[in-house]
VEXDREN-2710 file (C-alpha; in Angstrom, 1 decimal):
% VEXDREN-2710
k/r/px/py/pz
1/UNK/-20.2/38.7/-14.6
2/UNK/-23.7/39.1/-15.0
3/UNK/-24.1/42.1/-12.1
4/UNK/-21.0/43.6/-13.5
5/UNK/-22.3/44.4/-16.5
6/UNK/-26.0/45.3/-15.3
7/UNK/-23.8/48.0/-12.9
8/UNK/-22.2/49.3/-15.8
9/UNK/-24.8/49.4/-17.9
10/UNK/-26.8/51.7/-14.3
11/UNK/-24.1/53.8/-14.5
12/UNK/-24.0/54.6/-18.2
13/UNK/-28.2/55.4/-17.6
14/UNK/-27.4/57.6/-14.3
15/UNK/-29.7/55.7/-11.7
16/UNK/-27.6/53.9/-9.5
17/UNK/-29.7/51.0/-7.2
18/UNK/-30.2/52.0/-3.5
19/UNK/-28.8/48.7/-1.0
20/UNK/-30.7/46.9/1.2
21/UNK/-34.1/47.2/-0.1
22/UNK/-36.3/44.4/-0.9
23/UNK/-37.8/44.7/-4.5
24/UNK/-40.5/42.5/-6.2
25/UNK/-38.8/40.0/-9.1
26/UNK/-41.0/42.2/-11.6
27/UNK/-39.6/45.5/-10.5
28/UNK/-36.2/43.5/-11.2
29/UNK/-37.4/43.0/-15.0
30/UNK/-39.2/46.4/-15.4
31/UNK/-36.0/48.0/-14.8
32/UNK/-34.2/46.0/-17.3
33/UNK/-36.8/46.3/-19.5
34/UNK/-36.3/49.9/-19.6
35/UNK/-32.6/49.9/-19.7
36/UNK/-33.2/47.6/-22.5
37/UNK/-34.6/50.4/-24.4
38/UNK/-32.3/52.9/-23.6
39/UNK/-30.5/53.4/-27.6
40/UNK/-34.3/53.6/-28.4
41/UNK/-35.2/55.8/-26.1
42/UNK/-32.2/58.1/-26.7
43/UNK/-32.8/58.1/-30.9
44/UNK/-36.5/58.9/-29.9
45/UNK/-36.5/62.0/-27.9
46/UNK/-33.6/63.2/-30.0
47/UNK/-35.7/62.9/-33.3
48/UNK/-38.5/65.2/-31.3
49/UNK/-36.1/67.2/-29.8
50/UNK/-35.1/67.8/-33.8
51/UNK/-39.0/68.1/-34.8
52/UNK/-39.5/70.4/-32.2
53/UNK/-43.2/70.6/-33.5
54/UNK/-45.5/72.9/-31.6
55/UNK/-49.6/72.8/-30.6
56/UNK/-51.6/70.5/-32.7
57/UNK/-48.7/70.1/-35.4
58/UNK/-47.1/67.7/-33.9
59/UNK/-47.6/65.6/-36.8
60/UNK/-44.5/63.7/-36.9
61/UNK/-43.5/63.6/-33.1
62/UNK/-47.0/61.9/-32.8
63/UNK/-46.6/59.9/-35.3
64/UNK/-43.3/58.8/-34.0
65/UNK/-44.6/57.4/-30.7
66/UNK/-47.6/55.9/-32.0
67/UNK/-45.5/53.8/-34.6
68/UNK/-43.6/52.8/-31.4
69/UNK/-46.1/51.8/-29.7
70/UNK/-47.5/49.9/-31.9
71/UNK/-44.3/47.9/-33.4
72/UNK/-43.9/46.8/-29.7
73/UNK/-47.6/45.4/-30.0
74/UNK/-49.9/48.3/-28.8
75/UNK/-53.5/48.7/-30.4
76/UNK/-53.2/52.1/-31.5
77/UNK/-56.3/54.2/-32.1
78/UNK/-54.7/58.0/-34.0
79/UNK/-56.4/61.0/-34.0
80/UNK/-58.9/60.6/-31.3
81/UNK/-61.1/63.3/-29.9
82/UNK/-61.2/65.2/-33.1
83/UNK/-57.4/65.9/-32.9
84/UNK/-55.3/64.4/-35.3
85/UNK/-52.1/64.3/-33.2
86/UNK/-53.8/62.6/-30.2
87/UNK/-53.4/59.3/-29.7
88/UNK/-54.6/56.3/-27.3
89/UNK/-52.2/52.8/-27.1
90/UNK/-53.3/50.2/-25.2
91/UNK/-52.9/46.9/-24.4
92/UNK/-54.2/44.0/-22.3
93/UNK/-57.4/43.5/-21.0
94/UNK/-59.4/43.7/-17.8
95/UNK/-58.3/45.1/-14.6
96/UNK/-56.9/47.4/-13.6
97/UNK/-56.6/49.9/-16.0
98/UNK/-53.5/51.7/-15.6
99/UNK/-53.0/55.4/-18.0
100/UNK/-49.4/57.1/-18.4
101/UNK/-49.4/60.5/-19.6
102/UNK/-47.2/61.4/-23.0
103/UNK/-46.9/65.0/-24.2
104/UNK/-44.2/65.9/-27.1
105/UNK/-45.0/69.7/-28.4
106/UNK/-42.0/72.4/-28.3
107/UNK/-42.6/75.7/-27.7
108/UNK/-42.0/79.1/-30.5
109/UNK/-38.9/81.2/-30.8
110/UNK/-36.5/78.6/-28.6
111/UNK/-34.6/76.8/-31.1
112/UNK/-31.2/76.0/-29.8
113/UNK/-28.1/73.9/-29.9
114/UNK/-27.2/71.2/-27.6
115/UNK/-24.6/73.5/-26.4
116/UNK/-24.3/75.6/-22.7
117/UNK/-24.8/78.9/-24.5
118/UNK/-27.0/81.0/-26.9
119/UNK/-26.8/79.4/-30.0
120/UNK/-29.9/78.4/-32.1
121/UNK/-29.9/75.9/-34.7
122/UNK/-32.2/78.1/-36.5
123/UNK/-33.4/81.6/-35.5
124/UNK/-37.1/82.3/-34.2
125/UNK/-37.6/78.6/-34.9
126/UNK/-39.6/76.0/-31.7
127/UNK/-37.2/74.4/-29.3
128/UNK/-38.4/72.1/-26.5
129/UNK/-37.9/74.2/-23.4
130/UNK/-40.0/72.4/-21.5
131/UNK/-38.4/68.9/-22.3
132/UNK/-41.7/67.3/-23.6
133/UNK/-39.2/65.5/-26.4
134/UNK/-37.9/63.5/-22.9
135/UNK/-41.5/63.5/-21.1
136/UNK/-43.6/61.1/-24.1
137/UNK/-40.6/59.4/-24.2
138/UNK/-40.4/58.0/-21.2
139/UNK/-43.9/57.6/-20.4
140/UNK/-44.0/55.4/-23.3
141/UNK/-40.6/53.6/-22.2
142/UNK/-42.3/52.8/-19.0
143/UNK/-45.7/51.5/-21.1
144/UNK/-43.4/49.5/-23.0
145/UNK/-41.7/47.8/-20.0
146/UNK/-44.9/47.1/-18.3
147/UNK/-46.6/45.6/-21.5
148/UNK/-43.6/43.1/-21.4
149/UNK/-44.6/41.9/-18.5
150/UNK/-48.2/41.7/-18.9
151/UNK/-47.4/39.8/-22.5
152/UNK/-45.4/37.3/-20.2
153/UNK/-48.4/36.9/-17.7
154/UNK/-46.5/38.0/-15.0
155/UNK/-48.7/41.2/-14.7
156/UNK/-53.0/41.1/-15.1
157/UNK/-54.5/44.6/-16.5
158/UNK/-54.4/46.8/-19.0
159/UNK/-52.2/49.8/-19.6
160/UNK/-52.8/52.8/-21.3
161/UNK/-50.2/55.0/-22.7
162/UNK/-51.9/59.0/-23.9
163/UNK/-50.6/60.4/-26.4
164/UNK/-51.3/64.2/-25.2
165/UNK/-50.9/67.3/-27.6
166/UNK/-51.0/70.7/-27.4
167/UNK/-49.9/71.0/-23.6
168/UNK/-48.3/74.5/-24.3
169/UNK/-51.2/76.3/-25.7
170/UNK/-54.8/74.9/-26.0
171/UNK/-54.6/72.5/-23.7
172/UNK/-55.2/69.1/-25.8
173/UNK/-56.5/67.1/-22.6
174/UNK/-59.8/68.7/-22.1
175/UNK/-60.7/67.5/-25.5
176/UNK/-59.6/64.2/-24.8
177/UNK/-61.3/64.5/-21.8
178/UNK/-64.4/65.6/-23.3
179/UNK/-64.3/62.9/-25.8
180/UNK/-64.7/60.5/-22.8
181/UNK/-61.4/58.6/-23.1
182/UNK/-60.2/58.4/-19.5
183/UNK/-63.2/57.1/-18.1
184/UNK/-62.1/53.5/-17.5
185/UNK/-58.7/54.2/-16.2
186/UNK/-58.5/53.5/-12.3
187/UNK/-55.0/55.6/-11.7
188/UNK/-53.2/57.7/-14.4
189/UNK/-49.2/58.6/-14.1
190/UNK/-47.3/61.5/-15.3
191/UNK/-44.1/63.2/-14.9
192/UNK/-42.9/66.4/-15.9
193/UNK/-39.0/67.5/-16.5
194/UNK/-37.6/69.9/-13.9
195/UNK/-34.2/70.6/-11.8
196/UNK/-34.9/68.1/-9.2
197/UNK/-36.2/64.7/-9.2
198/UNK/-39.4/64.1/-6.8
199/UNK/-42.3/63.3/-6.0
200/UNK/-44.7/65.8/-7.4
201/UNK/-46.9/67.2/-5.1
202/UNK/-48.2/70.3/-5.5
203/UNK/-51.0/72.0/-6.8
204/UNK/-49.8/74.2/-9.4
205/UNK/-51.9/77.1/-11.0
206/UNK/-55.5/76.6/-12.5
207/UNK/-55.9/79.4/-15.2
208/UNK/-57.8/80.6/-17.8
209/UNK/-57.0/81.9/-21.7
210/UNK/-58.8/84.1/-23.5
211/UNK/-58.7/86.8/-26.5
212/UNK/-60.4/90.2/-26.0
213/UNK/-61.0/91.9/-30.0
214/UNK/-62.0/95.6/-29.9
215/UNK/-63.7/97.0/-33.6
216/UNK/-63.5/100.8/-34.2
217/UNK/-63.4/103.0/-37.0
218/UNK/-60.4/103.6/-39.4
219/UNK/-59.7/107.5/-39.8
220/UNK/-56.7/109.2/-41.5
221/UNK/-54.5/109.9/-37.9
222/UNK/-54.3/113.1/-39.2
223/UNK/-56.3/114.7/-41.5
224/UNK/-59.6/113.9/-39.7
225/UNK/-59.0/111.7/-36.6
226/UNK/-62.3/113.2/-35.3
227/UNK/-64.0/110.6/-37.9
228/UNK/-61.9/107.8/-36.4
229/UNK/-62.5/105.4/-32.9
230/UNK/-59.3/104.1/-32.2
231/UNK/-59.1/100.3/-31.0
232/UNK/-56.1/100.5/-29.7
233/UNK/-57.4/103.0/-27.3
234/UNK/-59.6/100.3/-26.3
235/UNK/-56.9/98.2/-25.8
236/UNK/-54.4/100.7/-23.9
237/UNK/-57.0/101.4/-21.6
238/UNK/-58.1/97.8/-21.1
239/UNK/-54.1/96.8/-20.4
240/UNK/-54.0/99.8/-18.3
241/UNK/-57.1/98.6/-16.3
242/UNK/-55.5/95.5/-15.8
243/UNK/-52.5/96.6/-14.1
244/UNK/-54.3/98.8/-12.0
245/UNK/-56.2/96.0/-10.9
246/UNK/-53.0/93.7/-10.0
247/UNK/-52.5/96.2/-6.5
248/UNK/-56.4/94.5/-5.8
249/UNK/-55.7/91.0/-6.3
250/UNK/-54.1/88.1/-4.0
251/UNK/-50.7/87.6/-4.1
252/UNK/-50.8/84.2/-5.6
253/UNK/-52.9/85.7/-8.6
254/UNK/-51.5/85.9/-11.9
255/UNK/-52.5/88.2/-15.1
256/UNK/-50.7/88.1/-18.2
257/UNK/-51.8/89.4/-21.5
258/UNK/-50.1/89.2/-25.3
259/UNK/-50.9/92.3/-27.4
260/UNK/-51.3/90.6/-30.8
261/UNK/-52.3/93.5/-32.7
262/UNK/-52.6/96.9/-32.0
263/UNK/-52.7/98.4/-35.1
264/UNK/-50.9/98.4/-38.6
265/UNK/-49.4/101.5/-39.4
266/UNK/-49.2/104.9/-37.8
267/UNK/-50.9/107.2/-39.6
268/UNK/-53.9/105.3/-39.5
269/UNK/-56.2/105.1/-36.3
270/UNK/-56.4/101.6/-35.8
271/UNK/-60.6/99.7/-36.4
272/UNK/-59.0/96.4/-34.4
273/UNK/-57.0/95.4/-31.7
274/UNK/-56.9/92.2/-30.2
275/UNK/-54.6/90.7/-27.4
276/UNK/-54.5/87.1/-25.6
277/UNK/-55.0/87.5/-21.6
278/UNK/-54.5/85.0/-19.1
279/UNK/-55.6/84.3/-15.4
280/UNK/-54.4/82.1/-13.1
281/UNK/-54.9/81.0/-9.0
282/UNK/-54.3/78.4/-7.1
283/UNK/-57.9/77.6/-6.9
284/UNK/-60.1/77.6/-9.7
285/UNK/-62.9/79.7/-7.6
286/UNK/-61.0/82.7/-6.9
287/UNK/-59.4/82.1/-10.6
288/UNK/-63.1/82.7/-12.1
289/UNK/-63.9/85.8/-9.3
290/UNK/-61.0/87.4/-11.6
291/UNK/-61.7/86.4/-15.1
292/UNK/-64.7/87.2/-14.4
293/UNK/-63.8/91.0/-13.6
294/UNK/-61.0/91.1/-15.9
295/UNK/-64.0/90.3/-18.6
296/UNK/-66.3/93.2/-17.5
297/UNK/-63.0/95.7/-17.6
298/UNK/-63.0/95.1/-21.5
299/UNK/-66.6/96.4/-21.8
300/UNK/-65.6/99.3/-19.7
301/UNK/-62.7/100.3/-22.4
302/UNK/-64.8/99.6/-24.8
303/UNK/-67.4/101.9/-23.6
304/UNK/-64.4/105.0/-22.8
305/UNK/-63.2/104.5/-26.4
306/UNK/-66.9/104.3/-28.1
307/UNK/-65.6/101.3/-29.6
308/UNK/-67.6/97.7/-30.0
309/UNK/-65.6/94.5/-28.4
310/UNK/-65.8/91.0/-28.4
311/UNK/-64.5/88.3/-25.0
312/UNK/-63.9/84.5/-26.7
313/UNK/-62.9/81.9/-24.8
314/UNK/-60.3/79.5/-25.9
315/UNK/-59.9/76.8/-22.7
316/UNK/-59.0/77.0/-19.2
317/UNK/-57.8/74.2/-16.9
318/UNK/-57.8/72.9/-13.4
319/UNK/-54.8/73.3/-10.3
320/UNK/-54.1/69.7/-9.5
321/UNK/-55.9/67.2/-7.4
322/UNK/-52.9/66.3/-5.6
323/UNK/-52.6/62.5/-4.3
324/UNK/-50.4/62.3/-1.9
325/UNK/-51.3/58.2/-1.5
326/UNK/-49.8/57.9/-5.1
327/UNK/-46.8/60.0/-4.6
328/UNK/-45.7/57.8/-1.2
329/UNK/-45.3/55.0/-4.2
330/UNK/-43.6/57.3/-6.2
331/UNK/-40.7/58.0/-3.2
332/UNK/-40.3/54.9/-2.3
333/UNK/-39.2/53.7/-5.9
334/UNK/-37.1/57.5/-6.0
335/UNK/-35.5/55.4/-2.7
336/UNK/-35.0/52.3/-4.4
337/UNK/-33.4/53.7/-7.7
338/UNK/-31.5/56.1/-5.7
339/UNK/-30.2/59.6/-7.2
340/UNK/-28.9/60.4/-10.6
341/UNK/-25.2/60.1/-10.8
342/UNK/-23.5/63.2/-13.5
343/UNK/-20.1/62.7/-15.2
344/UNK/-17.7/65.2/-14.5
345/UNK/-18.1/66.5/-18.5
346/UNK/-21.8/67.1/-17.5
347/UNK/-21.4/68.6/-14.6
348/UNK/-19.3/71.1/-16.5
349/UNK/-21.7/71.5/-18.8
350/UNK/-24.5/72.6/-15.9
351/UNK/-22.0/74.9/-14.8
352/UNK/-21.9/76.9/-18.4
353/UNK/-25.6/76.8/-18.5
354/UNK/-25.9/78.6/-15.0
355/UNK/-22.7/80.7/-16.0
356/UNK/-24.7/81.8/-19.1
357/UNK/-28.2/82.6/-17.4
358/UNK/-26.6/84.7/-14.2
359/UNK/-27.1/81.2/-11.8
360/UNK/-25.2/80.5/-9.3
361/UNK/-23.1/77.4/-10.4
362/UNK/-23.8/74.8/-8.4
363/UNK/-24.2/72.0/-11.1
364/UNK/-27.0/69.6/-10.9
365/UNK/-29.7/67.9/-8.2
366/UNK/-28.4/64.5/-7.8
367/UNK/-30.3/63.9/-4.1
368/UNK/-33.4/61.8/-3.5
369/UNK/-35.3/64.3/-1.0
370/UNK/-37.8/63.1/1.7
371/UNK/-41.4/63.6/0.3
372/UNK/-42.2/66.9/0.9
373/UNK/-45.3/68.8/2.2
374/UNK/-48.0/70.4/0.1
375/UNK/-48.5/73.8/0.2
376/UNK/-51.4/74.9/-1.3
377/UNK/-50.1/78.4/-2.1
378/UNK/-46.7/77.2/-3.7
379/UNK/-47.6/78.7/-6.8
380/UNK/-45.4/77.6/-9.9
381/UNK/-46.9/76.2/-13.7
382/UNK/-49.9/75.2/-14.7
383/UNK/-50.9/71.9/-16.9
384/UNK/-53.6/70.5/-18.1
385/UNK/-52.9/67.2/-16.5
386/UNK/-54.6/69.7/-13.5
387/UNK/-58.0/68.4/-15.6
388/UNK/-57.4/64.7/-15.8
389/UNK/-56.3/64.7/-12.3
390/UNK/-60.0/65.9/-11.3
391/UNK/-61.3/62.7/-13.5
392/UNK/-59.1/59.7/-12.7
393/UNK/-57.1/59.8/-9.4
394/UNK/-53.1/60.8/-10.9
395/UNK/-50.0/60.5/-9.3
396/UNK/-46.7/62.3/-10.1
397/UNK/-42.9/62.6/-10.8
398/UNK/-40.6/65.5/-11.7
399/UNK/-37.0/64.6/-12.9
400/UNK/-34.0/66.7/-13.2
401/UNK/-33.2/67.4/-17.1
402/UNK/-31.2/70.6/-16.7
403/UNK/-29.3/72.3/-13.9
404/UNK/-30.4/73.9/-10.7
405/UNK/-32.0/77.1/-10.8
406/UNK/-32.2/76.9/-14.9
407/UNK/-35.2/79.1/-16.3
408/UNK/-37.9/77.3/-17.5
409/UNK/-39.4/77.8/-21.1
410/UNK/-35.8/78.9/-22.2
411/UNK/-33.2/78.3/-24.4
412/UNK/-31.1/76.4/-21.7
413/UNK/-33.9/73.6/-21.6
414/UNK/-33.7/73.4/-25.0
415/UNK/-29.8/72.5/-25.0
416/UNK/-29.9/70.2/-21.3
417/UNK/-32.7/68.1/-23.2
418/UNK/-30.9/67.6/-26.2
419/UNK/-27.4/65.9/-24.6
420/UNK/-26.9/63.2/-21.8
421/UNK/-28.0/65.6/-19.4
422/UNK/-31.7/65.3/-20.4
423/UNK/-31.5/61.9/-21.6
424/UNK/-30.0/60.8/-18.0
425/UNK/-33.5/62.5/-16.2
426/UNK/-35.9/60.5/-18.9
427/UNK/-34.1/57.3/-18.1
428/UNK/-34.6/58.4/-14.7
429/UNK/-38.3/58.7/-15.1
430/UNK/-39.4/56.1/-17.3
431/UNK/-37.4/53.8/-14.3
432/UNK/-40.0/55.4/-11.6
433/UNK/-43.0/55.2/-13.6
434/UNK/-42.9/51.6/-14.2
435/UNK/-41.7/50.9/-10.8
436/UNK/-45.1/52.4/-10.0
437/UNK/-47.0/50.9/-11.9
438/UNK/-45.8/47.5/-10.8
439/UNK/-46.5/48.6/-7.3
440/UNK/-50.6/49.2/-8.7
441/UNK/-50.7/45.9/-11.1
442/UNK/-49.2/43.8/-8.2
443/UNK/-51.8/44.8/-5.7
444/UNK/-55.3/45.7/-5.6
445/UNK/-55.5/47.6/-2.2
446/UNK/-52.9/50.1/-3.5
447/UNK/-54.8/50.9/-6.4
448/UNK/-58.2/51.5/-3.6
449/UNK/-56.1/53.1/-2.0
450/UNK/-55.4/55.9/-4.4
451/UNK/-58.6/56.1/-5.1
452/UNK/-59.8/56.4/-2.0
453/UNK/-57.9/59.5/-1.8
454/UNK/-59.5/60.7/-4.4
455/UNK/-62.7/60.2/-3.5
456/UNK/-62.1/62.3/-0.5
457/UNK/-60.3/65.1/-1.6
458/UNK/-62.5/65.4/-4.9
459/UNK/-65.8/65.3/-2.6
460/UNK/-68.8/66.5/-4.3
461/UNK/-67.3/68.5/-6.9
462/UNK/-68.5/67.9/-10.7
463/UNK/-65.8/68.3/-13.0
464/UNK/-66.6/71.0/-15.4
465/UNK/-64.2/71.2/-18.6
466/UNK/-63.4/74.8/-19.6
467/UNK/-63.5/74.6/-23.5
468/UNK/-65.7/76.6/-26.1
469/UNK/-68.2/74.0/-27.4
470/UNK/-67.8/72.6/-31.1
471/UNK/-63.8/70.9/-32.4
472/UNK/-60.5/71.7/-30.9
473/UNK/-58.6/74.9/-32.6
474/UNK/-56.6/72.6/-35.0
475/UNK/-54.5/75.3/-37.4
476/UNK/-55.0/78.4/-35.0
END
């Protein structure tokens, strides 16, 4: 009776358990300790899914978490590294010392129903489309299950659960980086949502952000626009610089630039313009080689337009450190777990959200795929997890929360992680995670392992964090 209603209670979380594989009696109880928390775990991501809270005003997603964490016996240390959404919860003691990565901000203009089409809850209102209601969530879940077992004593360490703002926008890590708080951790974890469930294993794009401000002179546009120097001449020559540029560049480079203002009114030459520009590589080296031409094209403009500019930084971040040692763990407890299993009701609903965004409807990833190779030039997202994987060895997951071939940073994220769909792929996750961890608690040479990996692909680099010195840009 007792495996009949642990299978049921699989099959209502999506994982079903892969036969004939030996597993440890603590990944038995990790699992369960998860499932255990499933109702929570549901309620949780839904009430940040409902805050939908973007860059360093996450105040009440944060403050979600950290209350779980600590009403399941965490010591929880708030607003750490001069952020006052960041968060660190921790407990046991010696080692080793085992992080899990948490990250809960939504992203602007993307609020949406839980429904396969267009339909936002409120208009020009934050949705999560990129599913970081599910990803905190589960890391935590998984921190949770593997404090159990440590409170029990059949686990010796400590884990460390991050809560990690701002992922969308400023990059919350490098402060937390900064501010010194992964430097006892011997192995971090993280996963990200996606359309498949894998180990994660590629590099992903380093990049760098920031904000190019031109000052002219205001002139009637008019009456005497011979007493005017136009800004936004500046800028249209800087943007047109750019794109000229892009025929110059690699393939696997990436520019992107937000006008932010170009001017107020039209019968007015415009004193300022200012836009947001963006560089990214799959190597932080030829990454700078660009920024660092892009920079020198705003003093040309400025120059043609006999106007005054200004480059500021606001952060840049690492491609990751991949470590394929890590992610081996990682597929063999995809293996163990097996694939997500869909209802026919959600399969339906994958089909609507393909239907809607001109995707072939094929429904939703439901294989566990052999670990695959790294290619260095696969392209794709970037994170600042990149940074933290260049200080503490990391090791990765993705897990499907919305249908095949789904665009990212979209409204149909937004509705997949706000319904079973989503929920099934955090469940997912938080399962693998602790599975994972067990694996490092449980034994030493894993954990050397890892980090021998590390050591060797790191070599003899010296992590430099690209942040503007002084406090993080809380209320910008």
């Amino acid at each position: 009776m007792i495996r009949s209603i642990r299978f049921i209670l699989l099959l209502c979380s999506g994982t079903v358990l892969a036969q004939g594989q030996k597993i440890s009696p603590n990944k038995k109880l990790v699992v369960q300790a998860v499932e255990n928390q499933q109702d929570k775990m549901i309620s949780t991501s839904n009430q940040i899914w409902a805050f939908a809270e973007t860059a360093f005003n996450e105040n009440q997603s944060a403050k979600l978490l950290a209350d779980y964490a600590e009403a399941n016996g965490f010591k929880v240390e708030r607003g750490v590294a001069e952020i006052p959404t960041a968060f660190v919860a921790t407990y046991g003691t010696g080692s080793p010392v085992i992080g899990i990565l948490g990250e809960f901000d939504a992203l602007p203009g993307l609020s949406q129903k839980a429904v396969p089409t267009k339909d936002p809850l409120e208009d020009g209102k934050p949705g999560h489309g990129c599913g970081h209601n599910l990803f905190g969530t589960a890391s935590l879940g998984a921190a949770v299950a593997i404090k159990q077992l440590i409170e029990q004593g059949k686990l010796k360490g400590t884990i460390k659960f991050f809560g990690t703002p701002a992922e969308e926008k400023f990059f919350g890590k490098l402060w937390m980086i900064r501010a010194g708080l992964f430097k006892d951790v011997d192995v971090c974890l993280d996963w990200h949502p996606g359309a498949e469930t894998k180990a994660a294993v590629q590099t992903g794009l380093s990049l760098v952000d920031f904000i190019v401000e031109f000052y002219g002179q205001a002139a009637h546009a008019s009456a005497d626009p011979w007493n005017g120097r136009s800004a936004s001449d500046a800028l249209e020559l800087y943007t047109s610089g750019i794109n000229y540029y892009r025929e110059h560049i690699r393939p696997s480079t990436r520019i992107h630039y937000h006008i932010q203002d170009g001017g107020q009114v039209v019968n007015v030459v415009p004193d300022y313009a200012r836009l947001w520009v963006r560089v990214r590589d799959p190597k932080r080296e030829t990454m700078n080689e660009v920024y660092q031409r892009v920079m020198k094209m705003a003093e040309g403009a400025a120059i043609m337009a006999n106007v005054e500019y200004k480059v500021s930084l606001v952060s840049g971040i690492y491609e990751i450190l991949v470590n394929r040692t890590g992610a081996e763990l990682i597929q063999k407890n995809l293996e163990y777990l097996g694939p997500i299993t869909y209802t026919d009701t959600e399969v339906a609903f994958a089909k609507k959200i393909q239907e809607a965004t001109g995707k072939p409807q094929v429904g939703l990833h439901s294989k566990v795929e052999p670990l695959e190779a790294t290619d260095p030039n696969a392209g794709g997202g970037s994170t600042d997890v990149g940074d933290v994987s260049w200080v503490v060895p990391t090791i990765r997951l993705s897990a499907a929360t919305a249908p095949i071939g789904t665009p990212w940073h979209s409204w149909a994220v937004v509705a997949c992680g706000g319904m079973s769909i989503g929920h099934k792929g955090m469940m997912h996750a938080s399962k693998t995670l602790a599975l994972t961890m067990v694996d490092l608690f449980e034994d030493p040479k894993k954990v050397e392992a890892v980090k021998a990996e590390f050591k060797q692909r790191k070599g003899d680099h010296v992590y430099s964090g690209l942040i503007p010195p002084g406090p993080p840009p809380i209320g910008k």
